[in-house]
C-alpha positions as CSV (number, residue, x, y, z in Angstrom):
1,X,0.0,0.0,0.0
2,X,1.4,3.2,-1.3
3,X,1.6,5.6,1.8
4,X,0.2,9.1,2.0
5,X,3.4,11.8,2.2
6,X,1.7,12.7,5.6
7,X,1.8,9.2,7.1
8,X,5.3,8.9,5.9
9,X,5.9,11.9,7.7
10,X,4.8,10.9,10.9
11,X,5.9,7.3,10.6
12,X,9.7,8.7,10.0
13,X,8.7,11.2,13.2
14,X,7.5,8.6,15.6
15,X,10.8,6.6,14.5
16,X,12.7,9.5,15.4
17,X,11.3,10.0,18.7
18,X,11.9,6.1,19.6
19,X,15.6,6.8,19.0
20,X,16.0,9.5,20.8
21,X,13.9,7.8,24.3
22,X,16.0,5.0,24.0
23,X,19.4,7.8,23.9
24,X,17.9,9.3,27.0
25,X,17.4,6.2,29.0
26,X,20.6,4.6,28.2
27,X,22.0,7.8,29.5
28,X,20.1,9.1,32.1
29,X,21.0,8.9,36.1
30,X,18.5,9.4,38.7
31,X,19.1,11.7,41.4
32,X,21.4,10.7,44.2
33,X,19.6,10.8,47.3
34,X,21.1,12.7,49.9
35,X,19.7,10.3,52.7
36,X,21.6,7.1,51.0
37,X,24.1,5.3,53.2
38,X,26.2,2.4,52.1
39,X,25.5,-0.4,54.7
40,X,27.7,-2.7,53.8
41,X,28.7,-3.3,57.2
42,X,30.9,-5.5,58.7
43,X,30.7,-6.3,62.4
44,X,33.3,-8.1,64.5
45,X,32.6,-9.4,68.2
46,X,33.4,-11.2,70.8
47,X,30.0,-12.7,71.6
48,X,28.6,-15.7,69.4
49,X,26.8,-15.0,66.4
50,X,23.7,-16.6,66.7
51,X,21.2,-14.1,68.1
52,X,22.9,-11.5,65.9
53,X,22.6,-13.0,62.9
54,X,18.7,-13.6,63.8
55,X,18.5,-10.1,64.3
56,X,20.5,-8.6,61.2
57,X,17.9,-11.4,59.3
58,X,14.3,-9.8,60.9
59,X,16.1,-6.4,59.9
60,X,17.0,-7.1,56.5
61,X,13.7,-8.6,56.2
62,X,12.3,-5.3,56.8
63,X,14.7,-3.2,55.2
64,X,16.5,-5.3,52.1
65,X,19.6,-2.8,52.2
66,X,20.2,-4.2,55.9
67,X,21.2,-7.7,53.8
68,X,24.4,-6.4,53.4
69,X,25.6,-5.8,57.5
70,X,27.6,-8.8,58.4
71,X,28.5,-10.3,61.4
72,X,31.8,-12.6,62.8
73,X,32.5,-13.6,66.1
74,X,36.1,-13.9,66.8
75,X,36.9,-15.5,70.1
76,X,37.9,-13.3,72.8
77,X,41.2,-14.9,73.6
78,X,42.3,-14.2,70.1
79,X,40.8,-11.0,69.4
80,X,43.5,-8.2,70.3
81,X,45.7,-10.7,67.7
82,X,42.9,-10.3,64.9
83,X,42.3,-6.5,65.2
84,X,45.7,-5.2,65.4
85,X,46.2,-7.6,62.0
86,X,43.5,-6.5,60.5
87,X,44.4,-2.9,61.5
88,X,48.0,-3.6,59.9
89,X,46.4,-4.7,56.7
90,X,43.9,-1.9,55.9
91,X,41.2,-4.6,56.4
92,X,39.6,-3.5,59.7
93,X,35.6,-3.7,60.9
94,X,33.3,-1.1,60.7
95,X,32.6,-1.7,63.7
96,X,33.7,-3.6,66.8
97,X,31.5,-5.2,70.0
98,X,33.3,-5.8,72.7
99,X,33.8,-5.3,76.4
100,X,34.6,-1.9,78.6
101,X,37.7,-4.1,79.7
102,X,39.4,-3.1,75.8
103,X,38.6,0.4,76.0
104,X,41.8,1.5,77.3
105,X,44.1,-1.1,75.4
106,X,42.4,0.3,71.9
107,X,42.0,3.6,72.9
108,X,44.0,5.0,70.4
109,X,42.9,2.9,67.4
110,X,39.1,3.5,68.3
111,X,37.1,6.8,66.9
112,X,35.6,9.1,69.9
113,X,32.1,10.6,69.1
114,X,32.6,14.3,70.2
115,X,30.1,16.0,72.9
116,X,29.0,18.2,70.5
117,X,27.3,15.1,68.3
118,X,26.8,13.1,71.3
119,X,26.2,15.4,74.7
120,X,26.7,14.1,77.7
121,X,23.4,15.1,79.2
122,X,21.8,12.8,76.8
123,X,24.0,10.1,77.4
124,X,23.3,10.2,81.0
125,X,19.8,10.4,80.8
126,X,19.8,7.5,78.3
127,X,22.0,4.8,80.2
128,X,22.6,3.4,83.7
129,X,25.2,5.3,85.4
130,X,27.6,2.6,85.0
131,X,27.7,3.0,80.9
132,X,29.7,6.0,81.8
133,X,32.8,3.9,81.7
134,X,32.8,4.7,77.9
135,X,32.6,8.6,78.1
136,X,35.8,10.2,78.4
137,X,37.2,13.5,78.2
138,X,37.5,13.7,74.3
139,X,33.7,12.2,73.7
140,X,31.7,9.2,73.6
141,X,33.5,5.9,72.8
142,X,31.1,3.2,72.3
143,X,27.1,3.2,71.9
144,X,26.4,1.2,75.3
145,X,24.6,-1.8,75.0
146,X,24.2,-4.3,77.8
147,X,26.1,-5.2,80.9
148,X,27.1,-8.7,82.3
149,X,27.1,-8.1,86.4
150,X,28.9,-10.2,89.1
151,X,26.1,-12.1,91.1
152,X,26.3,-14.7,93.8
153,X,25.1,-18.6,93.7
154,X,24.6,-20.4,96.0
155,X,23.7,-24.4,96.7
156,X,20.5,-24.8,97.9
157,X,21.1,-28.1,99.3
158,X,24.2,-27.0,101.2
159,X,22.8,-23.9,102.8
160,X,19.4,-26.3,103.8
161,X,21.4,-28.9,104.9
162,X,22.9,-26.5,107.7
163,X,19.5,-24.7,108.1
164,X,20.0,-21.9,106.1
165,X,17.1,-21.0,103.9
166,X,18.1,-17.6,102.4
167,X,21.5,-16.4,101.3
168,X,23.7,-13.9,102.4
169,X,23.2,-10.4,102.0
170,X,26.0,-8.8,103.5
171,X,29.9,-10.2,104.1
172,X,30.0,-10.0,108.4
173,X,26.9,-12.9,107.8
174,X,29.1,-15.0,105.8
175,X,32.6,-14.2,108.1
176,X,30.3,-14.7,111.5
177,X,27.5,-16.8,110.5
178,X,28.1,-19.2,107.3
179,X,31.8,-19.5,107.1
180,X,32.1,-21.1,110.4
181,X,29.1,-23.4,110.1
182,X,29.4,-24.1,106.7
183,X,32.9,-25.2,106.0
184,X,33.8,-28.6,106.2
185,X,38.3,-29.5,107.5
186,X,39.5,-32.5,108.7
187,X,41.7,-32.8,111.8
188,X,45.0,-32.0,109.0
189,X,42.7,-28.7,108.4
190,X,42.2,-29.8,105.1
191,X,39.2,-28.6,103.0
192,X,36.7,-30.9,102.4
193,X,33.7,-28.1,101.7
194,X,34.4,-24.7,101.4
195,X,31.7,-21.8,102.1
196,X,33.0,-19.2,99.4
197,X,36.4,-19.2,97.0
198,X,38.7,-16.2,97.8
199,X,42.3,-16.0,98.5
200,X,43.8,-17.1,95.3
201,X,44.1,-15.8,91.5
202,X,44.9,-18.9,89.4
203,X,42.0,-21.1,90.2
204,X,39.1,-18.8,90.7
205,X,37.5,-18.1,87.3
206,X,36.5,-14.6,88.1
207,X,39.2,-13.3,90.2
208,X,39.8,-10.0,88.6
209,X,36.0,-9.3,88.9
210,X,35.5,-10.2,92.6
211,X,38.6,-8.0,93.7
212,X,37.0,-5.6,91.7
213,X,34.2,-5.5,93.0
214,X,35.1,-5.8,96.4
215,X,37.2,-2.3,95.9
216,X,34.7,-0.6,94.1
217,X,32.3,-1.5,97.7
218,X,36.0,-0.1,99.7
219,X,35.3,2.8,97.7
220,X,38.5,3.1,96.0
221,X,38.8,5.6,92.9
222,X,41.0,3.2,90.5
223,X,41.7,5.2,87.4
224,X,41.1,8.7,86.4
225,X,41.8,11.2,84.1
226,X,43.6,14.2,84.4
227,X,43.2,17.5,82.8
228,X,46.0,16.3,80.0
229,X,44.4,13.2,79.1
230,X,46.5,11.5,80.9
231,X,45.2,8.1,83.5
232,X,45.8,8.9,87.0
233,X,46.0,5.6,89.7
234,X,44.0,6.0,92.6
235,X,43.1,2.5,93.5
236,X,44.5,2.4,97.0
237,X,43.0,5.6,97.2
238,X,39.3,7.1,97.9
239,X,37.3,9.9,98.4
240,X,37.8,9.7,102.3
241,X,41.6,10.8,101.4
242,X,44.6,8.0,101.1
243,X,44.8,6.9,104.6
244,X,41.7,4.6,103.9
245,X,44.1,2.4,102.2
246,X,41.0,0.3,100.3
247,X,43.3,-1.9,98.1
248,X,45.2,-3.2,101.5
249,X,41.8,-3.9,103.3
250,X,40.5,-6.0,100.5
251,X,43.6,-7.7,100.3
252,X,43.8,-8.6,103.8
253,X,40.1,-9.6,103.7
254,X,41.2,-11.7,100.2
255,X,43.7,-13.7,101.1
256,X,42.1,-14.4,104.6
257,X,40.6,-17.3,103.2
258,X,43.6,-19.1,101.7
259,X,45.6,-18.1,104.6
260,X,45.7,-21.4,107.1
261,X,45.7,-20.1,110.0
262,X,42.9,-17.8,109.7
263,X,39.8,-19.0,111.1
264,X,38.0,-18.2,107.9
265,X,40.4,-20.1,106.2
266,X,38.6,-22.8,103.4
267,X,40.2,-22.2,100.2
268,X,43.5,-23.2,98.5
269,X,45.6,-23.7,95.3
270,X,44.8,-27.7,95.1
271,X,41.3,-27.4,94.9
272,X,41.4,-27.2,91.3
273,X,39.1,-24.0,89.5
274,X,35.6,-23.2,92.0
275,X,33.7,-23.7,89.4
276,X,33.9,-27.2,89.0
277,X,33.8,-27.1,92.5
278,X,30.5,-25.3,92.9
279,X,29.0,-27.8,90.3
280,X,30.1,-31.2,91.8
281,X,28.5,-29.3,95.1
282,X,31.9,-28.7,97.0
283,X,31.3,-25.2,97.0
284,X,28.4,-23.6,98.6
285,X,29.0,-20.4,97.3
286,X,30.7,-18.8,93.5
287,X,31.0,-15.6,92.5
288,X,30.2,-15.4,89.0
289,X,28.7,-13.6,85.8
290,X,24.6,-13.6,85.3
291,X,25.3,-15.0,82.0
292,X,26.8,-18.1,83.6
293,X,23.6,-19.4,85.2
294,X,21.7,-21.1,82.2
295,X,24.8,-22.9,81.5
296,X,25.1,-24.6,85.2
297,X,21.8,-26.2,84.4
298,X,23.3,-28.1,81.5
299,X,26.4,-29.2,83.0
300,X,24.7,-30.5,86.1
301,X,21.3,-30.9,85.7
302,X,20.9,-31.8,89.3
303,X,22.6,-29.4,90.8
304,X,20.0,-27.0,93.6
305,X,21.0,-23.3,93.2
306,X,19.9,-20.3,92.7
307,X,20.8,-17.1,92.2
308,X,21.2,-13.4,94.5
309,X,23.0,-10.1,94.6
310,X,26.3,-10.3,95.8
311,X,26.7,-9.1,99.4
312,X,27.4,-5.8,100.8
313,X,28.9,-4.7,104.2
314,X,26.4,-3.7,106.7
315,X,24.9,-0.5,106.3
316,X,26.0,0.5,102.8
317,X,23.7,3.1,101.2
318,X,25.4,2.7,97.7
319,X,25.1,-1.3,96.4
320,X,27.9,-2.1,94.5
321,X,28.9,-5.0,92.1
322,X,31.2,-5.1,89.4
323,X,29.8,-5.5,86.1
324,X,31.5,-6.2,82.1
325,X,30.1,-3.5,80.3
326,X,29.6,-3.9,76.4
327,X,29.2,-1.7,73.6
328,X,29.6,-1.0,70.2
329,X,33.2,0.9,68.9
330,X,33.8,2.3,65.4
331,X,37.6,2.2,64.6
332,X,39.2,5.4,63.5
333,X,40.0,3.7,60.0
334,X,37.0,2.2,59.4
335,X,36.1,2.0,55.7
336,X,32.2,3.0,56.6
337,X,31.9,4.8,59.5
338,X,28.5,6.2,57.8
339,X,26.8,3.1,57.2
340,X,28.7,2.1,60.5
341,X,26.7,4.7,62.7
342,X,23.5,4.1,60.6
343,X,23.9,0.3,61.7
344,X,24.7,1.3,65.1
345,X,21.3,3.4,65.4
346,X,19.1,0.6,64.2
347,X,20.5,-2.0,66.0
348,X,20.4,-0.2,69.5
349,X,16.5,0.6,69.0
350,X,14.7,-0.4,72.5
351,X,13.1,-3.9,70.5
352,X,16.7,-5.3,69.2
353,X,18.7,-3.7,73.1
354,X,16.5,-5.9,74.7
355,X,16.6,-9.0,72.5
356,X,20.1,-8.6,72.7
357,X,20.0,-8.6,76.7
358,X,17.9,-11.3,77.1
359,X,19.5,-14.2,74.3
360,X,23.1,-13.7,76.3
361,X,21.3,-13.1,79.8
362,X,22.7,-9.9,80.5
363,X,20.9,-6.7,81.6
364,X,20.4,-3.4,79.0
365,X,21.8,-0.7,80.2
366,X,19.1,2.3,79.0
367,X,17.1,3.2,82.0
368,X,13.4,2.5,80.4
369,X,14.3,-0.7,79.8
370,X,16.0,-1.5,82.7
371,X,13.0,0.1,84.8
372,X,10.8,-2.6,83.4
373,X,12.5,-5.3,84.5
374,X,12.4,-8.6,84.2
375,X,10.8,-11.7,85.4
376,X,13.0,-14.7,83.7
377,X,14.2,-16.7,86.7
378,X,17.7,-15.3,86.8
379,X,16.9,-12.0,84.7
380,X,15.2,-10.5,87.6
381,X,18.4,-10.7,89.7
382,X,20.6,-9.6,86.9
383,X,18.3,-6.5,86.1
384,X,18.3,-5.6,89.4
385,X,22.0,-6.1,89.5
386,X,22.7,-3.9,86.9
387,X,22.3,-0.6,87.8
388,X,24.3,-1.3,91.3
389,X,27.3,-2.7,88.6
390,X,30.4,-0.7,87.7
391,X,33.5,-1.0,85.7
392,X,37.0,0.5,85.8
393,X,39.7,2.1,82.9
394,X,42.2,-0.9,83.6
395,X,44.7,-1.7,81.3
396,X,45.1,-5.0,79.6
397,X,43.8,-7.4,81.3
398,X,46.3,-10.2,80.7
399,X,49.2,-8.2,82.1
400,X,46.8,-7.1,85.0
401,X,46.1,-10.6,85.9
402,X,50.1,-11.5,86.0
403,X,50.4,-8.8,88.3
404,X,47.6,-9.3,90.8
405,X,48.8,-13.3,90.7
406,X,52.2,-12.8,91.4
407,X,51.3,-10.4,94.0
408,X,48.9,-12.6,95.7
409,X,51.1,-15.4,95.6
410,X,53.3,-13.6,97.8
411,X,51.3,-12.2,100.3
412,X,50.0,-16.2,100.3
413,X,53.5,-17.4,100.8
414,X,54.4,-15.3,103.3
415,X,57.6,-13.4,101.1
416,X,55.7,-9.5,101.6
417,X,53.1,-8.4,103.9
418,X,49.7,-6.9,102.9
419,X,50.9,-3.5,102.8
420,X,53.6,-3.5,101.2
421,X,51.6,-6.0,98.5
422,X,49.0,-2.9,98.0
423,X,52.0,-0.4,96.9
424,X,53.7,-2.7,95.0
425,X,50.3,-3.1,92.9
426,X,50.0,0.2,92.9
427,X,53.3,0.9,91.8
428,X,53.2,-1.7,88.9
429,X,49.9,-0.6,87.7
430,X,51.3,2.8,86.7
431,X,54.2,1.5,84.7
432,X,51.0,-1.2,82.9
433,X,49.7,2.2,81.4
């Protein structure tokens, strides 16, 4: 069919237009938007993965760009190894969970948030007192998260057995009550059942924490911060002025119970770890974490305990415990720190805080949350545990736990005194930092 010059004409025009819409799609770009982050986000801690991949899973389910946030666990005795490699390669996290206990190690290779993006007033109306460990005089170092608090078990059986039906709630009970009814020596004053492990380092699993806490209830002031940035050691030190001496009275009180001559005396270096002890029911009471409850109940599923504050001394007005604080750092050569923050934000949301909390049996440490509490059978005692918990700015911990061993051994063996013990920690501690 012969065309009409007009239908040519708009055949030829219509062609024309085709060409020139498929030109301008090739080539056009939508507009960036300004609210875009990259969240490809990699995460490294030193708690197992599990109920963080769940959650990073619900979020990308909700938000697809979430798909790209990872998440490794890297197990803490081989962490400080793995960062400072990764660090060395140019390969680091964008972001980093781990304890308060790290803060000072890393200190230099982790960003600060200044005041002036994070003010303190907020902070401290947002967290628990003790989530204050991460704010220091140059800003905000980790977004707080949850805290781990030292908490007392004790064995049912044993305490019923000598007609105790509630435990302890302040140390002169156990020194003039318990210990002496409790614990069990033959006529060679060997231990056969010991009311509480103390006196030793290298086989009591939480050492460092107990003679923690038991300073932070002597009120000493550990570490500080002077006006240069620079840490300050105060731990045989107080607010009551340096004559308290709070480091020597906790290590006379320590080592009282691994000294054999003391009446309180029920603890020694052949017992093997308390632990074990506590769970083959040769130890009334342990001294550990709230997230080590759950996993009693597994390793001896007939062992009676339960679980309490740790004591206090009589008439306290300020509870004290010493608690592992957690949060999440940014390091200062992150590749992301934009989609690092953005992952921060979402993931410390109220809903995915308490989740977090709950799944590793720890306590959250924003004050709404902790104000509802809980009613899980150990979660009630470690939310009511948490705000009471505390840490310190000590150094690395491996080097600390050398130190307070050696120095323990020799008060134990009889080659220093107490006193002199306290300054040599002291001392030693300043040259740590």
């Amino acid at each position: 069919m012969k065309l009409r010059p007009f239908e040519l004409g708009l055949i030829v025009l219509f062609a024309l237009l085709f060409l020139v819409a498929l030109v301008l799609l090739r080539t056009y770009e939508p507009k960036a938007d300004p609210n875009a982050v990259d969240l490809n986000v990699t995460i490294w801690g030193t708690l197992p993965a599990d109920t963080f991949e769940q959650v990073l899973n619900e979020v990308g389910d909700q938000d697809s760009a979430y798909r790209l946030v990872s998440y490794r666990y890297v197990d803490p005795n081989d962490f400080d190894e793995t960062f400072l490699n990764a660090l060395a390669d140019q390969k680091p996290p964008d972001v980093v969970l781990m304890p308060h206990e790290k803060l000072v190690e890393h200190r230099s290779r982790l960003q600060a948030i200044p005041y002036e993006s994070f003010p303190e007033r907020d902070f401290r109306s947002k967290y628990i007192d003790g989530a204050s460990i991460f704010t220091m005089r140059d800003g905000v170092y980790a977004f707080p998260l949850m805290v781990d608090p030292l908490v007392m078990y004790w064995n049912r059986d044993v305490f019923s057995d000598k007609n105790f039906l509630t435990p302890p709630k302040t140390w002169e009970e156990i020194v003039t009550v318990l210990a002496p009814t409790i614990t069990v020596r033959d006529f060679n004053r060997s231990v056969q059942l010991s009311t509480m492990a103390m006196g030793e380092y290298e086989n009591i699993k939480n050492a460092f924490p107990i003679l923690s806490m038991l300073l932070l209830q002597a009120g000493s002031n550990f570490v500080t911060e002077d006006e240069n940035n620079q840490y300050e050691i105060l731990i045989d030190d107080t607010s009551e002025g340096v004559s308290a001496r709070p480091l020597e009275k906790v290590l006379g009180f320590y080592t009282g119970f691994s000294n054999v001559n003391n009446s309180l005396y029920n603890w020694n270096r052949t017992l093997g770890l308390d632990q074990d002890r506590f769970l083959s029911e040769d130890l009334a009471i342990y001294f550990g974490y709230g997230s080590e409850g759950r996993g009693f109940e597994t390793k001896n599923p007939n062992l009676s305990f339960d679980i309490a504050e740790v004591p206090q001394g009589s008439g306290v007005t300020n509870k004290r415990t010493y608690g592992t604080f957690y949060g999440f750092f940014v390091p200062k050569t992150a590749n992301n720190k934009p989609g690092a923050l953005r992952v921060i934000q979402t993931l410390t949301q109220d809903q995915y805080v308490k989740r977090f909390a709950d799944s590793y049996n720890m306590a959250p440490l924003q004050r709404n949350l902790i104000a509802v509490g809980s009613n899980d059978v150990y979660g009630r005692i470690i939310y009511q545990s948490a705000p009471n918990s505390r840490g310190w700015l000590n150094p690395d911990l491996d080097r600390l736990s050398e130190l307070l061993q050696d120095e323990i051994d020799d008060v134990n063996s009889n080659r220093d005194s107490v006193d002199n013990t306290a300054d040599d920690i002291a001392t030693r501690l300043k040259q740590i930092y």
